[in-house]
N, C-alpha and C positions, 0 to 999 in steps of 0.2 A: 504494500500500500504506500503513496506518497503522504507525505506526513510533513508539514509548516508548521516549521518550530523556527522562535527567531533566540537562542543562547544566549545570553550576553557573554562578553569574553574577560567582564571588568572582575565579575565575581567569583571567576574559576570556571574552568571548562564545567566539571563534574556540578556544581550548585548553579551555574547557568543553566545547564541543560534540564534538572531537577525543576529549580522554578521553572521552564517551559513548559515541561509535560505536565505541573502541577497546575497551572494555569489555564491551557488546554482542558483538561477534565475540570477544576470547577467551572470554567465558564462554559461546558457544551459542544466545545469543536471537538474532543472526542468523547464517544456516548458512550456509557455503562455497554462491556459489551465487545467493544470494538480490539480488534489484535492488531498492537505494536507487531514494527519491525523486527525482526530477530537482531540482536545485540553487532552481529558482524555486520550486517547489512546500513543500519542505522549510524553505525561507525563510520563506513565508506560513506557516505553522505556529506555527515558533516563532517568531516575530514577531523577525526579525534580517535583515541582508543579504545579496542575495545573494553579494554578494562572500565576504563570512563564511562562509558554506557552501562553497560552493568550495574556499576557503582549505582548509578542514578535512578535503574530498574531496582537493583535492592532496596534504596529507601522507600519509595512511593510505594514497594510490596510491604513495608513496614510502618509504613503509615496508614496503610488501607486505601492507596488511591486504583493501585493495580492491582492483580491475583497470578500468579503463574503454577501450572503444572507441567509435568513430564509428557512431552510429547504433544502438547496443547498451544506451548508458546504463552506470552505476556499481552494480558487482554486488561480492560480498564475494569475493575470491579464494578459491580451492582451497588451505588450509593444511595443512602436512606434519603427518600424522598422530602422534601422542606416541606413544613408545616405550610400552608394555603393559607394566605391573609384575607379576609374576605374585604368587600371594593371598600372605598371610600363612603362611609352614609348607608350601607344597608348589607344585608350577609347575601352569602354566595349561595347564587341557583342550584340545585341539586337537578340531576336529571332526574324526568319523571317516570313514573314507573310503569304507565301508560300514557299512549302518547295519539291522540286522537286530535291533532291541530292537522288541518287544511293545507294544502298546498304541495304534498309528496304522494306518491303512489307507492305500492308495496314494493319496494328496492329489492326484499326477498325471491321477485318473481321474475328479475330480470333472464332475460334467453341466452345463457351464459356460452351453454354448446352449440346453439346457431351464432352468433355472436366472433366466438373464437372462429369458427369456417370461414364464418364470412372475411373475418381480418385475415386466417392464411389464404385465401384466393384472391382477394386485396392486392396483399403482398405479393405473390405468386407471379400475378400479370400486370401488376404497376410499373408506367414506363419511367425510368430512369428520371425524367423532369418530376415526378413524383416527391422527393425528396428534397427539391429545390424551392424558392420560396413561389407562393403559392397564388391566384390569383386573387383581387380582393373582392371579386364575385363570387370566388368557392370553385369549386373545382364541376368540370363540365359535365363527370360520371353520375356527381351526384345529383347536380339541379337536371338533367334528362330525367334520370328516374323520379325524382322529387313532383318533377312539371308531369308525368304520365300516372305518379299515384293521386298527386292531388284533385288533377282531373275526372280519374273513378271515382275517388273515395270521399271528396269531397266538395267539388263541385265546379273546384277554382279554374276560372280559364288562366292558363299560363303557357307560355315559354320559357324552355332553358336562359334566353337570354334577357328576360325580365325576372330572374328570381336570384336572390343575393341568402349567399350562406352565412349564419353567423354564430358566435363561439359565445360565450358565455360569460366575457368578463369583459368591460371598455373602461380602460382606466380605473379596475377596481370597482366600477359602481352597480353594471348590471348583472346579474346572477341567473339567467336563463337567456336563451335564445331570442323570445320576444321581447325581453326588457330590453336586450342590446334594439333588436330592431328599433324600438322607443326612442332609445337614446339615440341612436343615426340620425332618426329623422327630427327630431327634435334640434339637431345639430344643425342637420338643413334648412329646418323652418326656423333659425335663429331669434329669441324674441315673440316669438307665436304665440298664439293664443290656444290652446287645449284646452276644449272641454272634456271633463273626467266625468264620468258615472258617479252618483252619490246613491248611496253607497256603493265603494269603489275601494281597489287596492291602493295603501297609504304609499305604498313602495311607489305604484307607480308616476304616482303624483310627485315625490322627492327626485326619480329621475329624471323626470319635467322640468321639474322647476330647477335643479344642477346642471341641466344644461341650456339653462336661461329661456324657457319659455313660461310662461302666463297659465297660471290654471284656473278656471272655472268649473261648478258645478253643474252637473244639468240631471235632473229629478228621472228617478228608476222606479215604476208602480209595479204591478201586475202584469201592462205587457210588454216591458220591456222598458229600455231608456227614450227617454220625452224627448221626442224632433221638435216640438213646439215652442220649448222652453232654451233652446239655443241662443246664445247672445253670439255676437258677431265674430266667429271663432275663424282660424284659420283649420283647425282641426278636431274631430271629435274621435275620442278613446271607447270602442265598444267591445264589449264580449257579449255577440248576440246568441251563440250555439247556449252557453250555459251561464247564465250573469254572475259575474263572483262578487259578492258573496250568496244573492238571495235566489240564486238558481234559477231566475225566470229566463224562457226562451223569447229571445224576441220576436211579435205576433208581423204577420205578413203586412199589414197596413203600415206598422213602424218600419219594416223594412223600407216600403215605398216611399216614405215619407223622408227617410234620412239621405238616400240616395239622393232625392229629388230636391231637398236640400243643399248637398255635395253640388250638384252640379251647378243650381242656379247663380249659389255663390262663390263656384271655384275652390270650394273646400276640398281637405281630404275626408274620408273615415279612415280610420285606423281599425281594423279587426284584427283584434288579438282571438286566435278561435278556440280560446280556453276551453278545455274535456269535450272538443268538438269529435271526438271518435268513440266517446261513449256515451254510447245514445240506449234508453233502455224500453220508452215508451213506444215507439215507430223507427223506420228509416231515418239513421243520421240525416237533420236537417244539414240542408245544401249551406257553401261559405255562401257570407254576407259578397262578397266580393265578386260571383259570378255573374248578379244581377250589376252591376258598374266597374266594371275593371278598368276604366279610365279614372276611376275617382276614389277606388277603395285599395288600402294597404293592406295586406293580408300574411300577418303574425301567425307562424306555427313554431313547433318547439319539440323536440324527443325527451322532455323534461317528464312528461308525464306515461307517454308509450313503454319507455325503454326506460329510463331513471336520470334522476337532476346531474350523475358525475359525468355523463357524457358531453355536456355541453354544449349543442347541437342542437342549432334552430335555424329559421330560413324565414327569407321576407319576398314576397309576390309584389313587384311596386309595378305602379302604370308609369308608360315608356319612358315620360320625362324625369323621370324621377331615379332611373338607373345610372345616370351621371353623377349627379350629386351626391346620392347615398353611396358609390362605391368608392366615391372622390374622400368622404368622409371617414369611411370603414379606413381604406387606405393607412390614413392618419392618424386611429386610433387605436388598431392594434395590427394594422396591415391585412393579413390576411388569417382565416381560420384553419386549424392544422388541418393535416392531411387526411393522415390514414385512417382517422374515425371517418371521414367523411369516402373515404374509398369503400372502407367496409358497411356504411350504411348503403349506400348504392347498392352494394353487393344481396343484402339483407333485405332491401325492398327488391331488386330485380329477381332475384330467388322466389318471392313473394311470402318468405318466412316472416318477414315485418306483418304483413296481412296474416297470417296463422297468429302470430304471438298476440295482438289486437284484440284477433277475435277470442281465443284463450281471455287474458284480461278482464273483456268486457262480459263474459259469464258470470269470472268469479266475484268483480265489482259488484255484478245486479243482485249474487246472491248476498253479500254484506247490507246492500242497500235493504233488500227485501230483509233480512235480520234485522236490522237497524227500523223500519217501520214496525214491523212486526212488535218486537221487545218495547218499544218506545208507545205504543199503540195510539188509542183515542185521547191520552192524556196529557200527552206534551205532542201535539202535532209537527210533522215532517215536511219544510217546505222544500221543493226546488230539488224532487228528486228525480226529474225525467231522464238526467244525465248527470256525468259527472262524479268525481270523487267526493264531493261533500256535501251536506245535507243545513239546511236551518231551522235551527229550533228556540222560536221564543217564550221568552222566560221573561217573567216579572220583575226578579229585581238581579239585572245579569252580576253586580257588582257581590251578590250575596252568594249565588251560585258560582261564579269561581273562585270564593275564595274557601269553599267548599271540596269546590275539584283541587287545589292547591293541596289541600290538606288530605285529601282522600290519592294523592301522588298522581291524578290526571293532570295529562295537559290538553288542552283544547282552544280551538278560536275564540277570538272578541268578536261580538257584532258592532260593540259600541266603537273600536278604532278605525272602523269602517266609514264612517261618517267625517267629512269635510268640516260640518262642526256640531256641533250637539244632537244628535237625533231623535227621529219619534218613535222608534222601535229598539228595542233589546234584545239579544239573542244568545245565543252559540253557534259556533260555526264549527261544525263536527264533519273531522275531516275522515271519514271511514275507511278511505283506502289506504292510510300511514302505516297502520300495523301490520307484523310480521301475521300471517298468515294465521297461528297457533297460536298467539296472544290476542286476535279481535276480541275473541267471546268474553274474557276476560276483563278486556276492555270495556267493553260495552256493555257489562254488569257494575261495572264501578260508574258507566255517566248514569245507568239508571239510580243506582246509590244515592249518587251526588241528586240530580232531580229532587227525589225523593226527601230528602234531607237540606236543600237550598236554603232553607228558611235559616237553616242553624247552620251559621258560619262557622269552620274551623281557624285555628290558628295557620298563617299562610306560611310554607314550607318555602315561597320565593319560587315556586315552579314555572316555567318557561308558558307561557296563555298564551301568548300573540309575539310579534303578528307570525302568519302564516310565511313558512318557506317556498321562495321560489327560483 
């Protein structure tokens, strides 16, 4: 192994080199674990003897910093962990013991063994520029395939050459695929105005507003988000497949209505098509995007299909706008890696992506159906035609989680949901978080908590909100 070590030479070869290596393990450049050079080796390096080295290896075995055995070589000991200060003003989060907050899919179910094929056939037949930096619309393998699933499976009219891939991190701020998409265009529309859904993700309005654009409300009922109530926006933010948080679909007449919008005033929409592939009442409703593809941005994300570590999402922009957004991607992180993006091509053109989906979206419906069922006529289930999570309101939401706190759930806010004070209270019970074997479990402790809301516990500091994305 190479090993930076700086010796000083004022205080002796053999106590220079000591403080190094002491230095080294407490401050973490080498970890509990790691095997030192052999004594000859280390020697030739830094040009000293081996005795010298040795010498240096004995004390730190005498002090407890190293461990050496026969035949094992000199490794850095296992050090007692430091006692955790909890933050400044209030004690440390414990993780919870159930974890039913919104915004993750069961990670457990990822398609590990189609997954790995698809990356050796990837590899297998990736041309040599493969490895080289990449384009900042994404690479061609995968927006064909992307532009021919989206088409069946969801509705979008596209071309390879109108769909831009995107990674999961722009300067540290966005944490999925669609957020980045957010931030691009946000970037582009410098200064803009966006209107956000109220109730609406708090994330996404902070990525808004970080990359200097203007946010506005605009009111979410029953059918969906209010065309009417639009103030003079350059853009409007919708999840019409599944509304997050309150699950409603957006009805066919709001559709017409926002498009018809879009165009008179040169607007965009923005669809983000949040849990638009788990549909459990009918036919996956079609993207918002097919009925105006000159006017609608059309956000998808493998964050929920396949899981939040891949990073990998993709944006459908109308023509004018593929300039600007890849001008901007460019700039912010260049381009998005590779070979995830070889191997998903590979995983949809196989049509293994379509088998893993449809897998998914059984085992979601049977949670959901648990989750109605268990929860029955007494604490009503809204917003569950699709989607990973459910709403349920509650009287006094402030009394109920600090109920779930104490009883080790963690669960959504409805109230952070809200631009600013609102007229409903909830939970946002995200049913597809947990590992497979732990839901029932789970979802005998929200009935618990329900049940017991009235009588707060003392709060353990459990992780509520906001929701992961």
């Amino acid at each position: 192994m190479d090993l930076h070590l700086e010796a000083g030479s004022v205080e002796g070869r053999r106590v220079g080199l000591e403080r190094a290596l002491r230095d080294a393990v407490r401050e973490g450049r080498l970890a509990p674990g790691a095997r030192l050079p052999a004594t000859r080796r280390l020697a030739e390096e830094l040009g000293v003897s081996r005795g010298t080295v040795k010498a240096a290896y004995d004390q730190l075995i005498a002090e407890g910093y190293l461990t050496a055995r026969q035949g094992s070589g000199t490794v850095v000991a296992p050090l007692p962990a430091a006692e955790a200060e909890p933050p400044e003003g209030g004690t440390r989060a414990r993780a919870p013991l159930f974890d039913l907050r919104p915004g993750s899919p069961d990670v457990g179910a990822f398609p590990a063994a189609a997954w790995l094929k698809a990356v050796r056939r990837a590899v297998a037949t990736a041309p040599v520029s493969a490895y080289d930096y990449g384009d900042p619309l994404g690479r061609m393998e995968l927006r064909t395939a992307l532009a021919e699933y989206l088409g069946r499976a969801r509705g979008v009219v596209a071309s390879p050459e109108r769909i831009v891939v995107t990674s999961g991190a722009v300067q540290g701020l966005a944490t999925s695929g669609a957020v980045q998409g957010l931030a691009l265009l946000t970037r582009v529309l410098e200064g803009g105005v966006f209107a956000m859904e109220d109730p609406g993700l708090p994330f996404h309005r902070d990525v808004v507003r970080r990359g200097g654009g203007r946010v506005v409300p605009v009111r979410v009922d029953g059918l969906g988000v209010c065309p009417e109530d639009l103030e003079a926006a350059d853009a409007v933010v919708v999840t019409p497949a599944h509304q997050y948080p309150t699950g409603v679909t957006l009805h066919p007449s709001r559709r017409r209505a926002l498009t018809d919008w879009a165009r008179a005033r040169g607007a965009l929409v923005v669809e983000d098509d949040y849990d638009g592939e788990f549909r459990y009442d009918r036919q996956p409703v079609g993207a918002l995007q097919g009925m105006a593809p000159g006017q609608v941005v059309y956000l998808g994300t493998a964050s929920k299909t396949l899981g939040p570590a891949l990073r990998l999402g993709w944006m459908v922009l109308p023509p004018q706008l593929v300039g600007p957004v890849a001008d901007a991607k460019l700039h912010s992180d260049h381009s998005t890696e590779t070979l995830g993006q070889l191997a998903l091509a590979e995983l949809i053109g196989s049509h293994a992506y379509d088998r893993h989906v449809r897998a998914c979206r059984i085992g979601y419906r049977r949670r959901r159906d648990r989750l109605v069922e268990r929860l029955g006529a007494r604490w009503p289930v809204q917003g569950i035609a699709a989607g990973l999570h459910a709403l349920v309101e509650v009287g006094d939401e402030a009394a109920v989680l600090a109920r779930a706190a104490a009883e080790g759930l963690a669960v959504g806010s409805l109230r952070e949901h809200w631009h600013a004070a609102g007229p409903r209270e909830g939970l946002v019970v995200g049913y597809g978080t947990p590992r497979e074997g732990a839901y029932p479990q789970a979802l005998e402790t929200l009935v618990r908590v329900l049940e017991l809301g009235h009588r707060p516990g003392p709060s353990l500091g459990l992780p509520i909100g906001p929701p992961r994305f």
